[in-house]
C-alpha positions as MATLAB code, in Angstrom:
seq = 'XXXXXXXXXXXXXXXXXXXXXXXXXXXXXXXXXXXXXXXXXXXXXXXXXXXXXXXXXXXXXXXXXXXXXXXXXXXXXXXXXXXXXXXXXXXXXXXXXXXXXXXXXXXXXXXXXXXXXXXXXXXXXXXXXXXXXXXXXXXXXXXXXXXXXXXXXXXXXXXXXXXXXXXXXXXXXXXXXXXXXXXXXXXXXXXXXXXXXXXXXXXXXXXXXXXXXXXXXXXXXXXXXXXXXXXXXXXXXXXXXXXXXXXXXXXXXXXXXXXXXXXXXXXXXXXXXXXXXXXXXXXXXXXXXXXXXXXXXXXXXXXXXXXXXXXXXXXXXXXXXXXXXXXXXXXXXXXXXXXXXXXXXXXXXXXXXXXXXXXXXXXXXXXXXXXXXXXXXXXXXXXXXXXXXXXXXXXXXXXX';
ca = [
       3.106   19.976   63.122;
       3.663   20.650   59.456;
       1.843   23.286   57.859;
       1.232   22.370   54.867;
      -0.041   18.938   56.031;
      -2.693   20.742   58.788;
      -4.014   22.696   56.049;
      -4.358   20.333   53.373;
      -6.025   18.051   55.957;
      -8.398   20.758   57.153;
      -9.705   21.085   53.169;
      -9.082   17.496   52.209;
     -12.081   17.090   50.232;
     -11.353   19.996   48.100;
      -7.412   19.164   47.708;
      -8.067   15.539   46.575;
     -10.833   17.103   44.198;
      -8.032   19.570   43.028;
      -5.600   16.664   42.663;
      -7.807   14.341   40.999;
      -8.573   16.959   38.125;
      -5.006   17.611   37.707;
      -4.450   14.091   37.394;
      -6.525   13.614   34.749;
      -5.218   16.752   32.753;
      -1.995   14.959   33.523;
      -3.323   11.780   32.128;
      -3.882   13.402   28.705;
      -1.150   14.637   28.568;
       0.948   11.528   29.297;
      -1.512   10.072   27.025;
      -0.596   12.169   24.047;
       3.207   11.067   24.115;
       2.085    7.742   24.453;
      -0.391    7.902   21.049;
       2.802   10.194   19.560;
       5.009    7.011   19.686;
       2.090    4.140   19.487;
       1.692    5.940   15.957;
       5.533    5.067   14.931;
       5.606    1.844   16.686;
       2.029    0.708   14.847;
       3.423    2.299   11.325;
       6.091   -0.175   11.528;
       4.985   -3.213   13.521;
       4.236   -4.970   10.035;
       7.808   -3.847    8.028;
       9.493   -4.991   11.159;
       8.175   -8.132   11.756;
       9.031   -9.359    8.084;
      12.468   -9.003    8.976;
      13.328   -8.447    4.878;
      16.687   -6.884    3.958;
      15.201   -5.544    1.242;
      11.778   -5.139   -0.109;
      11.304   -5.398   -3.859;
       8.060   -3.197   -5.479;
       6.518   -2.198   -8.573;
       8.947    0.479  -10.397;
       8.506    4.212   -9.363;
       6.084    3.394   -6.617;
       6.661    3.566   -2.468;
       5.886   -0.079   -1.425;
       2.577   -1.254   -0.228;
       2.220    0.982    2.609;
       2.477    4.323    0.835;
       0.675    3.266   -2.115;
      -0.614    0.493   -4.628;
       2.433   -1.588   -6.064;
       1.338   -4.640   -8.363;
       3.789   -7.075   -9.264;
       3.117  -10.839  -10.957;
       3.975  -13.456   -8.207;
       6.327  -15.389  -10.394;
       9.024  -12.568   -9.887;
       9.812  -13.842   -6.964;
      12.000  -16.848   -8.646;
      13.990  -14.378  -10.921;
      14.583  -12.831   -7.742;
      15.328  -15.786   -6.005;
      17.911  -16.954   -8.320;
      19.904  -13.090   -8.048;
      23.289  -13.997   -6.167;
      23.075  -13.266   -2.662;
      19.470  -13.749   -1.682;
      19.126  -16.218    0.037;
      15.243  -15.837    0.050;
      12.289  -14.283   -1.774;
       8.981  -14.396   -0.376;
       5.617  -12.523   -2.285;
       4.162  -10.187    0.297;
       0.188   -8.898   -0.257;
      -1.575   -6.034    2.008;
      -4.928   -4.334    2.002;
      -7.627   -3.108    4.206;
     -10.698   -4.272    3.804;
     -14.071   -3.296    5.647;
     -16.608   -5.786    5.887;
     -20.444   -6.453    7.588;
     -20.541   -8.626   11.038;
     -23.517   -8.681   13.373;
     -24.947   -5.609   11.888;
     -21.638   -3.605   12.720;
     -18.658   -2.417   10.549;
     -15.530   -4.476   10.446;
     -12.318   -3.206    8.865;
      -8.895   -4.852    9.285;
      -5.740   -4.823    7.044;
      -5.479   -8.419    5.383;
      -1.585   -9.837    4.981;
      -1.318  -12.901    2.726;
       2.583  -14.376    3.023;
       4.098  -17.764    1.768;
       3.795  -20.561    5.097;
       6.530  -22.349    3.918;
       9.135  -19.439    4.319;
       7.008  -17.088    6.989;
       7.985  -13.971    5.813;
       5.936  -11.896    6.373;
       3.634  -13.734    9.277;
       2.819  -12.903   12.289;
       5.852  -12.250   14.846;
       3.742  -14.343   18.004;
       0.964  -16.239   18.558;
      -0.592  -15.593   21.875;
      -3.968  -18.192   21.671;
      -4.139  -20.983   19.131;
      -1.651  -21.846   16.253;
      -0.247  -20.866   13.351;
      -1.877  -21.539   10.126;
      -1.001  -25.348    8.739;
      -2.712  -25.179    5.749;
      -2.457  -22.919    2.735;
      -6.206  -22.399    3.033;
      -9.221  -21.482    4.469;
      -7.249  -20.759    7.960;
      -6.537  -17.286    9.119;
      -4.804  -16.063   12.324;
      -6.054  -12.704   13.737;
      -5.082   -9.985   15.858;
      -6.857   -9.406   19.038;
      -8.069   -6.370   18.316;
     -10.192   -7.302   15.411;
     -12.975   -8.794   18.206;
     -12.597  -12.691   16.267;
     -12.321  -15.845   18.774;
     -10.466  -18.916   18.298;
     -12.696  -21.435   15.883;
     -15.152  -18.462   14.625;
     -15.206  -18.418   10.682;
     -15.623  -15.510    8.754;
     -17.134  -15.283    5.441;
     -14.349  -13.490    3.068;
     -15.806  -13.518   -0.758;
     -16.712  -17.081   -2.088;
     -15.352  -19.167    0.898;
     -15.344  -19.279    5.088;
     -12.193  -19.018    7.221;
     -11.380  -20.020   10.440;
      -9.625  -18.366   13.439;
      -6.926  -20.839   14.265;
      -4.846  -18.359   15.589;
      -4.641  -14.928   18.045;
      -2.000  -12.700   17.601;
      -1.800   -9.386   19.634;
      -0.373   -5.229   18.557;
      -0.430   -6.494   14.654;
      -1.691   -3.689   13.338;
      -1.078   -1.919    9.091;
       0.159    2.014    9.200;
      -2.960    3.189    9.401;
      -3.833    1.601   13.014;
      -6.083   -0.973   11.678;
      -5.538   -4.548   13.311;
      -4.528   -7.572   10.983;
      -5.673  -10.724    9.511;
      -3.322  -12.845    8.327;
      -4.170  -15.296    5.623;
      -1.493  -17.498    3.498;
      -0.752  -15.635    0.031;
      -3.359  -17.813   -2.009;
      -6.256  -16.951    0.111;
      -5.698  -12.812    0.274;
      -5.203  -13.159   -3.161;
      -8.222  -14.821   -3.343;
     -10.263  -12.821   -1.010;
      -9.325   -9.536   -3.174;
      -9.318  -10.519   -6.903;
     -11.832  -13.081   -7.140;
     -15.392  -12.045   -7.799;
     -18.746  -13.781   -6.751;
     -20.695  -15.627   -8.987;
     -23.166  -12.351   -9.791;
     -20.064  -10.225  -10.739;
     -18.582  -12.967  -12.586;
     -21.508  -13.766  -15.165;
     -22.155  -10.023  -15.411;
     -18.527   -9.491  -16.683;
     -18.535  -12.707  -18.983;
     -21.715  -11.528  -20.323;
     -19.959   -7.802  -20.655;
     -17.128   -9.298  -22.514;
     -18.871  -11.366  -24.432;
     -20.616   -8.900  -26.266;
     -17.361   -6.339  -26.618;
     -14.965   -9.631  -28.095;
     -18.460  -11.063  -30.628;
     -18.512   -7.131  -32.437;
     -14.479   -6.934  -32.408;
     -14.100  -10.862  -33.931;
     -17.259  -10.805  -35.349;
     -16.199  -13.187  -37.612;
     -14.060  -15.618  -35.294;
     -17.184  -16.913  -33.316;
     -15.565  -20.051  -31.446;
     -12.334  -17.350  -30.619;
     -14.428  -14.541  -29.304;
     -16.263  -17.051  -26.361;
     -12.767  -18.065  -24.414;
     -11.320  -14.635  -24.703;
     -14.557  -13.238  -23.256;
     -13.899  -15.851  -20.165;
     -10.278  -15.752  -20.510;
     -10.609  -11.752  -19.990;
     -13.453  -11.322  -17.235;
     -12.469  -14.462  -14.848;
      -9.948  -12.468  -12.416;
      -7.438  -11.655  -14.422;
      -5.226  -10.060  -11.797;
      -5.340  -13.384   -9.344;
      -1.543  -13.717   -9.542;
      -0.439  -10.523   -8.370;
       1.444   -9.592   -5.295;
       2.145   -5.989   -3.780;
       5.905   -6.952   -3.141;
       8.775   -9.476   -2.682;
      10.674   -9.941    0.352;
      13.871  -10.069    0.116;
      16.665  -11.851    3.167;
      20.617  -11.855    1.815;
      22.905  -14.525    2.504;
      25.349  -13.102    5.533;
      28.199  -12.494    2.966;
      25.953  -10.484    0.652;
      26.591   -6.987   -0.272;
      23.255   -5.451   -0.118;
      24.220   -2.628   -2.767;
      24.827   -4.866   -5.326;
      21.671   -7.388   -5.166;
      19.673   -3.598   -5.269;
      21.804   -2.948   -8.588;
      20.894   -6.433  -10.027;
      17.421   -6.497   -9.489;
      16.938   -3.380  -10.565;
      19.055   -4.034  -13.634;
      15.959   -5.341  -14.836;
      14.130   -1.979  -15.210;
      11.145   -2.948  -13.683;
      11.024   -3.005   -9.864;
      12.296   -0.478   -7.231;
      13.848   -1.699   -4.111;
      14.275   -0.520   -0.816;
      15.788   -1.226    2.243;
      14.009   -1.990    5.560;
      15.127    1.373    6.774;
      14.086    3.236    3.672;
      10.911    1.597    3.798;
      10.349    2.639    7.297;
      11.338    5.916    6.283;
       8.790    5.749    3.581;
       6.092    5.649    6.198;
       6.670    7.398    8.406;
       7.349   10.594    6.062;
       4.110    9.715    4.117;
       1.555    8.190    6.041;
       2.063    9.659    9.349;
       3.727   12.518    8.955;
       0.776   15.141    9.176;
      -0.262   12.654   11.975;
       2.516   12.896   14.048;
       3.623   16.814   13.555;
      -0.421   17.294   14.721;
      -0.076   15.219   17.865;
       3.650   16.988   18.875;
       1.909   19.731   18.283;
      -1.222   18.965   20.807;
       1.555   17.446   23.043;
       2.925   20.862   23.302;
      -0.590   23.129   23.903;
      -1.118   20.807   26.532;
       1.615   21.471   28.636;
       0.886   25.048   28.582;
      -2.442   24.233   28.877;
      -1.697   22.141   32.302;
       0.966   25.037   33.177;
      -1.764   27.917   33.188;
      -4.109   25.554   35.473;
      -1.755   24.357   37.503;
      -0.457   28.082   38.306;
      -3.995   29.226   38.596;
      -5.431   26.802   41.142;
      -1.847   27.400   43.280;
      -2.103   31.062   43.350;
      -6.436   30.826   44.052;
      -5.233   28.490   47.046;
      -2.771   31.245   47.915;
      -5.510   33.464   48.285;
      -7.697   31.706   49.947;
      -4.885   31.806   52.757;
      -3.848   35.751   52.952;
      -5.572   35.489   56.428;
      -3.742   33.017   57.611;
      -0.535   34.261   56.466;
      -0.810   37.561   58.084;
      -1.978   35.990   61.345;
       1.893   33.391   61.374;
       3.141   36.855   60.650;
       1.020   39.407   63.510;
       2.805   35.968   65.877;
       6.720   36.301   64.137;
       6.428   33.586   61.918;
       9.916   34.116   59.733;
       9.065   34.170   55.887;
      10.843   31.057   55.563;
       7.818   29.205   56.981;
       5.098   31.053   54.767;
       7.546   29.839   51.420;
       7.741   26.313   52.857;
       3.493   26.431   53.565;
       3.129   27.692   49.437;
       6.147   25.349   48.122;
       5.138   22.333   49.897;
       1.605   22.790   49.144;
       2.782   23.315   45.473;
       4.571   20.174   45.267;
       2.353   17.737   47.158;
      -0.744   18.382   44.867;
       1.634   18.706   41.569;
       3.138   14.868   43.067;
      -0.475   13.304   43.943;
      -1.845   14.357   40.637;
       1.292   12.698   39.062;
       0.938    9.386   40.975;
      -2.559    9.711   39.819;
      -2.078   10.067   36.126;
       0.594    7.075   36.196;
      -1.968    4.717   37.969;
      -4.796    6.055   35.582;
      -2.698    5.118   32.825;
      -1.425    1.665   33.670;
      -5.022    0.717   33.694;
      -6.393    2.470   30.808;
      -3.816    2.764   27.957;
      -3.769   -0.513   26.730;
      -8.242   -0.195   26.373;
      -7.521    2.339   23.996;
      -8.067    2.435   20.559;
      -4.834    2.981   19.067;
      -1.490    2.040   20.830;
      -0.343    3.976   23.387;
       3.607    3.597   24.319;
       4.130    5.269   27.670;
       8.015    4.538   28.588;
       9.702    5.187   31.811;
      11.760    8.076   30.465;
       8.412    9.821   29.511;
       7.251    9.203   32.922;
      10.256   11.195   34.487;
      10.361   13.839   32.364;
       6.607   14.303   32.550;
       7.675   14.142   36.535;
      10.487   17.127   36.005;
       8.033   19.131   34.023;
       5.561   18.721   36.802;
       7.804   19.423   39.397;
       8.903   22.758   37.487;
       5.439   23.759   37.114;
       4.417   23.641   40.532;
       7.443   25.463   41.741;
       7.026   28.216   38.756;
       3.807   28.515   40.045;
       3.691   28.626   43.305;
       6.372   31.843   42.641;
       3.114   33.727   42.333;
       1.154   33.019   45.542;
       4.741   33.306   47.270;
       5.468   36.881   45.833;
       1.943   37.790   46.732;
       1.897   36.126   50.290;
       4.950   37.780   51.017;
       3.281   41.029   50.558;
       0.991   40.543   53.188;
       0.870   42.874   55.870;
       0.707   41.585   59.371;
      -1.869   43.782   60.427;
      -4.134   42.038   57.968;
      -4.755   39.905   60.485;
      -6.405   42.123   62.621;
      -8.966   43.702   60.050;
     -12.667   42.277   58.745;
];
């Protein structure tokens, strides 16, 4: 009979406790490339979906994912009208955190223009998509929203017509998806409350600067305090005819002197070297402690095992066991708790990873190097309790 096998089943209770620990050290960190490449993949879920060739912002500013671009909506038919595009589409994003059933909810809002979809959700995976330019929102999952719910947003109620699912902004918050008049709506317009207080602010400021021009000063006062930014957008999507060169629609538009505009790639770049950068250097960096981390345990718990069997050893060697068998009983010992652990963290993460938080991407070629690393570990390791088993006198056997 085997060994290793007789001996693990002669302490089973402790080995599967031993494996089940590992496992779960395993587990995190499996877990930590996972949220290492969930971070990239949810930083550019949104920039990848609007399938834009280029994206046109606010001059000297990083798009609406690094920071605040404003732009007046009507742009987008100078744009339009720029040989080579072939479309232009006004883009808004924000995050927003609102009050529902007495707990905090915050979600990034995306207004886009229905008739082009630019912009809009990649899939719909309960519901519809939204068939009127307002009051109908679609929502990711993740946000907790059902199909028909409404939701009061500012001055008006919208309705879930829609599910979506992994639609979240750069910073991992899911997405609501409104058409462009409505998020405009929902962030520039003010309640009633706000807007009397600023009519009545304005007022007073325009009747001492035209104190003279009474019928003037009244309608600049309104003209001034009634959302005054309602008809901005944080950028224009750009898609190119085939035959376009891409270099010279950037050159036009920027001819203009007051936009900047990027490629898709530069505005993934953008992200990813602003708002997750710190992010995702931290997490590498975790990524790496915990393989030493799981290393040192891994090496200790294999060499405390080792001890645990010095008696034994001496006794196969007091009966001419060769040393062959005493490397096999350490080796295979080694590798059968490093492989259980492994199978655990896999299954642990299948069903867990996608309950989590923030996206976790686990892909196969993780999986087998996390395997390899494992598999080095254990026979690292296990070096220890062999070089120390080895040293075993027979003898040993025979003493207290």
């Amino acid at each position: 009979m085997n060994l290793a096998i007789r001996d693990i089943n002669y302490h089973r209770g402790r080995f599967a406790l031993t494996c089940l620990g590992v496992g779960l050290l395993l587990t995190i960190v499996m877990s930590m490339s996972g949220i290492y490449r969930g971070l990239v993949e949810e930083a550019l879920v949104l920039i990848r979906a609007a399938n834009a060739d280029l994206w046109v912002v606010q001059r000297d500013t990083r798009g609406p994912f690094a920071e605040q671009s404003r732009l007046p909506e009507d742009v987008r038919y100078r744009i339009a009208i720029v040989p080579g595009v072939r479309e232009a589409s006004p883009f808004v994003f924000y995050t927003i955190q609102r009050q529902r059933q007495g707990k905090p909810l915050r979600f990034a809002v995306v207004g886009y223009d229905l008739r082009t979809g630019s912009g809009g959700p990649a899939r719909i995976v309960a519901g519809r998509p939204m068939q009127q330019k307002r009051f109908e929102m679609v929502a990711d999952q993740k946000i907790g929203l059902v199909l028909g719910e409404t939701l009061r947003l500012g001055l008006h109620d919208y309705t879930v017509v829609g599910l979506t699912r992994g639609a979240v902004g750069s910073g991992g918050d899911p997405v609501a998806f409104f058409s462009l008049a409505d998020a405009q709506e929902i962030q520039f317009v003010k309640d009633n409350w706000a807007v009397r207080n600023a009519r009545e602010r304005a007022g007073v400021a325009y009747e001492r600067a035209l104190p003279t021009q009474p019928m003037l000063s009244g309608p600049l006062a309104r003209q001034f305090a009634d959302n005054p930014d309602l008809h901005q957008v944080n950028a224009v999507l750009v898609r190119l005819d085939p035959s376009a060169d891409p270099r010279e629609v950037v050159a036009a538009i920027e001819r203009w002197g007051h936009f900047t505009v990027f490629s898709a790639e530069e505005q993934s770049q953008l992200v990813l070297q602003g708002n997750v950068d710190k992010a995702r250097r931290q997490l590498g960096l975790f990524r790496a402690l915990l393989v030493i981390i799981a290393t040192v345990i891994i090496a200790q718990i294999i060499y405390t095992m080792t001890l645990d069997k010095l008696k034994p050893i001496a006794l196969l060697k007091l009966i001419g066991a060769p040393n062959r068998t005493v490397v096999g009983l350490i080796l295979q010992q080694s590798l059968s708790l490093g492989l259980i652990a492994f199978g655990i963290a896999v299954v642990l993460g299948n069903l867990t990873f996608d309950k989590w938080p923030r996206l976790v991407v686990v892909e196969t070629s993780d999986q087998f190097m996390l395997l390899g690393v494992v598999v080095a570990i254990c026979v690292i390791a296990s070096a220890m309790g062999i070089r120390k088993a080895l040293r075993v006198e027979a003898g040993a056997a025979l003493t207290g």
